[in-house]
C-alpha positions as CSV (number, residue, x, y, z in Angstrom):
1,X,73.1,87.8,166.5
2,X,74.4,91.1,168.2
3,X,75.3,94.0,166.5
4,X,78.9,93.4,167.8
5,X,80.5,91.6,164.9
6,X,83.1,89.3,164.7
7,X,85.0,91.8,162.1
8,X,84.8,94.6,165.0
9,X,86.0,92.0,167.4
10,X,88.9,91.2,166.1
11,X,89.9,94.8,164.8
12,X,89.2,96.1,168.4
13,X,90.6,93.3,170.3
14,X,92.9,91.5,169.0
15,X,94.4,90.2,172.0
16,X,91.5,88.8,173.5
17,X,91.4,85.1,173.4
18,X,88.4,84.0,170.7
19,X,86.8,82.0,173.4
20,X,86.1,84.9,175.5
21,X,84.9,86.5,172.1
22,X,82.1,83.9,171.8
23,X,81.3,84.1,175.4
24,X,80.7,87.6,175.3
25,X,78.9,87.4,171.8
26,X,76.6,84.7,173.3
27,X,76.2,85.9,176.9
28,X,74.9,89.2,174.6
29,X,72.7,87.3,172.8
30,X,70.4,86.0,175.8
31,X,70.3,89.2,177.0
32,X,69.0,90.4,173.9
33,X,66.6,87.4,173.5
34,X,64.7,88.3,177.0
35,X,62.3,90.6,174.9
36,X,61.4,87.6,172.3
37,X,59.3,84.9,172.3
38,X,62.0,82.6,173.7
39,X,61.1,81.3,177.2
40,X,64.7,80.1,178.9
41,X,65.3,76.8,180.3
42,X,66.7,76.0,183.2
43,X,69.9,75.2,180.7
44,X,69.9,78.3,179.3
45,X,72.0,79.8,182.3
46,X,74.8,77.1,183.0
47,X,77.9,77.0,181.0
48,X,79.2,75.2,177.8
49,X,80.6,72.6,179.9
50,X,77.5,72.4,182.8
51,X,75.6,71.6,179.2
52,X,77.2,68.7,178.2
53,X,77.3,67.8,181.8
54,X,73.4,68.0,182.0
55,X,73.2,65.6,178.7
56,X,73.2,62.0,179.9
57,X,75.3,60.5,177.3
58,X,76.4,57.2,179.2
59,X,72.7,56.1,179.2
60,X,73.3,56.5,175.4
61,X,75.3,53.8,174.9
62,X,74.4,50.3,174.4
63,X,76.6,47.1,175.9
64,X,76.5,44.2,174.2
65,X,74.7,42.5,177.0
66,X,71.8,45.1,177.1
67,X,71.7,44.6,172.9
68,X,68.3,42.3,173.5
69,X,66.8,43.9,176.2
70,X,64.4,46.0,174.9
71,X,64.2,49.7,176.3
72,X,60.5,51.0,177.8
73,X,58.8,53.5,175.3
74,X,58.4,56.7,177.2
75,X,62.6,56.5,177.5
76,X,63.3,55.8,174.1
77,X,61.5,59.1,173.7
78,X,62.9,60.7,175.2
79,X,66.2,60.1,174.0
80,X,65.0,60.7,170.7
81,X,63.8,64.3,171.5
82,X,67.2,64.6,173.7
83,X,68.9,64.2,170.5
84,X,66.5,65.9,167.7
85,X,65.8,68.8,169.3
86,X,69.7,70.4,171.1
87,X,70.0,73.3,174.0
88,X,69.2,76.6,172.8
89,X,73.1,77.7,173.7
90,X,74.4,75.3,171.3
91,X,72.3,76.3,168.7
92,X,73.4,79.6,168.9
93,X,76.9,78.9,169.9
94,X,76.3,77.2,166.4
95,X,74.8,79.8,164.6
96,X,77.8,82.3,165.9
97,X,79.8,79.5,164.7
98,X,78.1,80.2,161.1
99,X,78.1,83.9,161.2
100,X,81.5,83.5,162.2
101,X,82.6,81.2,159.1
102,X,80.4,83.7,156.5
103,X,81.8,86.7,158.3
104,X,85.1,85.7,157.9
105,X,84.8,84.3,154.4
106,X,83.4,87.5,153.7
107,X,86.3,89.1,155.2
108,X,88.9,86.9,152.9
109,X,86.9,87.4,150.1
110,X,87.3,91.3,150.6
111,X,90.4,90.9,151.4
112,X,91.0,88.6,148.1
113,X,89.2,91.2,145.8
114,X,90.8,94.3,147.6
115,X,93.9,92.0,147.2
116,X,93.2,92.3,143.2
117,X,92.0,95.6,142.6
118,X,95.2,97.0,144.1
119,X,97.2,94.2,141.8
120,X,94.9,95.2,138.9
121,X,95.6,98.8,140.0
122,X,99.2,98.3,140.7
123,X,98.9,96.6,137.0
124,X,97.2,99.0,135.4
125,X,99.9,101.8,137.1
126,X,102.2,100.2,135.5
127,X,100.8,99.8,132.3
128,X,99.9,103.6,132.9
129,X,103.4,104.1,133.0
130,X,104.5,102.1,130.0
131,X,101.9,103.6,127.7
132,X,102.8,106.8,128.8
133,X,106.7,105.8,128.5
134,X,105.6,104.7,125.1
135,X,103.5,107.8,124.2
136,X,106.6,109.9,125.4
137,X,108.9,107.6,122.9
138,X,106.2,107.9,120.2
139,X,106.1,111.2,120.7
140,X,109.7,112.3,120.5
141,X,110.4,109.4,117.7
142,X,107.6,111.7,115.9
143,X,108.6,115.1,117.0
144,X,112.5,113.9,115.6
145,X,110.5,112.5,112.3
146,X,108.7,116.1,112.1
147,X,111.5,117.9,112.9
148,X,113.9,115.7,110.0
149,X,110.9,116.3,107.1
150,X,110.1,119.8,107.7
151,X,114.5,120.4,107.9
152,X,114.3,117.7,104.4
153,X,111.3,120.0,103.1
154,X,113.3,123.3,104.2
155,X,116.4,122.4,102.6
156,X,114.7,121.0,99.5
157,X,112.5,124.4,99.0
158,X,115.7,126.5,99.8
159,X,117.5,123.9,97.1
160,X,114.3,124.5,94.6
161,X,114.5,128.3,95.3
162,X,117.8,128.0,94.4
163,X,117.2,125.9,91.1
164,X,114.7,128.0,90.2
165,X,116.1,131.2,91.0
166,X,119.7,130.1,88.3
167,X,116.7,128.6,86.0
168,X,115.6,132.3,86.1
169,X,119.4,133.5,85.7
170,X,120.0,131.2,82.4
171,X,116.6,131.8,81.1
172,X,118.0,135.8,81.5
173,X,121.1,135.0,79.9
174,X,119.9,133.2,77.0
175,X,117.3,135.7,76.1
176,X,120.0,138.7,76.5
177,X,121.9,136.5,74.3
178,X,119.5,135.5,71.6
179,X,118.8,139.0,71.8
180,X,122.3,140.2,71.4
181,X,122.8,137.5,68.6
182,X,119.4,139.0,67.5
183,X,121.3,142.4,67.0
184,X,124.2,140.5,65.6
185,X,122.8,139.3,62.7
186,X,121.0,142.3,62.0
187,X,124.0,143.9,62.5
188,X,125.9,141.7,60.7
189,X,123.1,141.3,57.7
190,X,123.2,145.5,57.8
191,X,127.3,144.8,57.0
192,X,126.9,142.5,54.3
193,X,123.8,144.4,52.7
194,X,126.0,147.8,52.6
195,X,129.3,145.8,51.8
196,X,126.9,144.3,48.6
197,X,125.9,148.0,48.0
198,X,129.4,149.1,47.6
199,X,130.9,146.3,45.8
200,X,127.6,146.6,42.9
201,X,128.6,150.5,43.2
202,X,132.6,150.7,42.9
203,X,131.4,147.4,40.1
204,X,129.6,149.7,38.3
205,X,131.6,152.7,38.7
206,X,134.4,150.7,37.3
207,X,132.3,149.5,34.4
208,X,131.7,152.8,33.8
209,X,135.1,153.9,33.9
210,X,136.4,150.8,31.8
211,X,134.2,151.5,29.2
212,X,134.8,155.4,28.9
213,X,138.7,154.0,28.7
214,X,137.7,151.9,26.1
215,X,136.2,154.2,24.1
216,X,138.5,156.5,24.2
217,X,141.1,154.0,23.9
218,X,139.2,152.7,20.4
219,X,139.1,156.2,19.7
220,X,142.5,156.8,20.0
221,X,143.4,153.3,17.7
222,X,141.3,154.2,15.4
223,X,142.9,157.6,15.0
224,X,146.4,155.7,15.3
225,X,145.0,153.3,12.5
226,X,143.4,156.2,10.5
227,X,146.5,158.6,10.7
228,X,148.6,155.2,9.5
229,X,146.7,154.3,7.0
230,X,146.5,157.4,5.7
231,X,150.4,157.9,5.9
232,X,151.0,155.0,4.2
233,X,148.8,155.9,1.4
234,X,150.6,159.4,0.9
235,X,154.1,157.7,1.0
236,X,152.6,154.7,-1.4
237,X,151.4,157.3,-3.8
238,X,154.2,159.6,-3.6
239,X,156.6,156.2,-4.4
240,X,154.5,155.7,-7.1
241,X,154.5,159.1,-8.4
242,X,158.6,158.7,-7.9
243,X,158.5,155.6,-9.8
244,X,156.2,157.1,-12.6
């Protein structure tokens, strides 16, 4: 077959009738099979139509008066290489036929799978676009997660730093205090330890005192006693020296 395919045909042409197509496609072909091998019958240069003309097909049939007579040899012969062996135009008006079929199965076929890669690739857009619709919603879902844990881990360090930082206040406040309560009781222990010293002092200064008093108060009776007794002996023995 030429190189002028049916594909071209048809893109180039479309308005030519597909007859005229095949004529041409065929009418190229004999001119590219003078070169070959292929000696041309006398056939070879009629039409479609002259061809079928040319074949004796009413000697083909068979009445049902002739069914008994039987036919001579040599023309049953040739009737049977009339029909095994057809007209080199309908064998390649058949094999353009047969190109013709492939080709265009070939063309639906590309045109099936070009069909599908651009619905797999329409698909595939579109699943592009959802993934990336997704990946965008993931990504601000995650962003929004981030963005609420490091403002949760912010505001718990400031609440920590803030915990920690009236731990550190208290902890100051009860060490000034246990050291001020510190000072207290050795303040307070100073007090009591001085307040003993002077109480065992004035107590022993007013021992002191109580028994110099009482001595000199026993002193004193004694003398009173002494002096009385003494008295009352003078005035006894004077009485007695009256009464003598």
């Amino acid at each position: 077959m030429s190189d002028f395919s049916i594909r071209e045909t048809i893109e180039f042409d479309v308005d030519t009738p597909l007859a005229e197509h095949v004529n041409n496609a065929v009418d190229s072909d004999n001119q590219t099979d003078v070169g070959s091998d292929h000696t041309p019958s006398p056939d070879d240069h009629d039409s479609f139509g002259e061809d079928f003309d040319h074949e004796d097909f009413s000697s083909q049939s068979v009445s049902p008066d002739d069914a008994n007579v039987e036919s001579p040899p040599a023309e049953s012969d040739s009737r049977t290489e009339s029909h095994a062996s057809p007209s080199p135009k309908i064998s390649r008006l058949s094999q353009l036929f047969t190109n013709f079929a492939d080709e265009f199965l070939d063309i639906v076929e590309e045109d099936a799978q070009a069909a599908v890669i651009a619905a797999a690739k329409a698909q595939n857009t579109d699943l592009g676009k959802m993934v990336n619709k997704h990946d965008h919603e993931i990504g601000r879902l995650t962003d929004e997660f981030y963005d609420h844990v490091s403002s949760h881990d912010k505001g718990a360090k400031e609440e920590s730093e803030k915990v920690r930082s009236e731990m550190k206040r208290l902890k100051r406040s009860i060490k000034n205090r246990d050291l001020d309560y510190s000072a207290f009781q050795e303040e307070v222990g100073d007090r009591f330890a001085s307040l003993e010293q002077s109480v065992v002092d004035r107590l022993l200064l007013l021992e002191k005192i109580t028994s110099n008093r009482m001595t000199r108060l026993e002193k004193s009776i004694n003398a009173r006693f002494a002096s009385l007794e003494k008295s009352m002996n003078d005035r006894l023995t004077e009485l007695e020296e009256r009464i003598d």
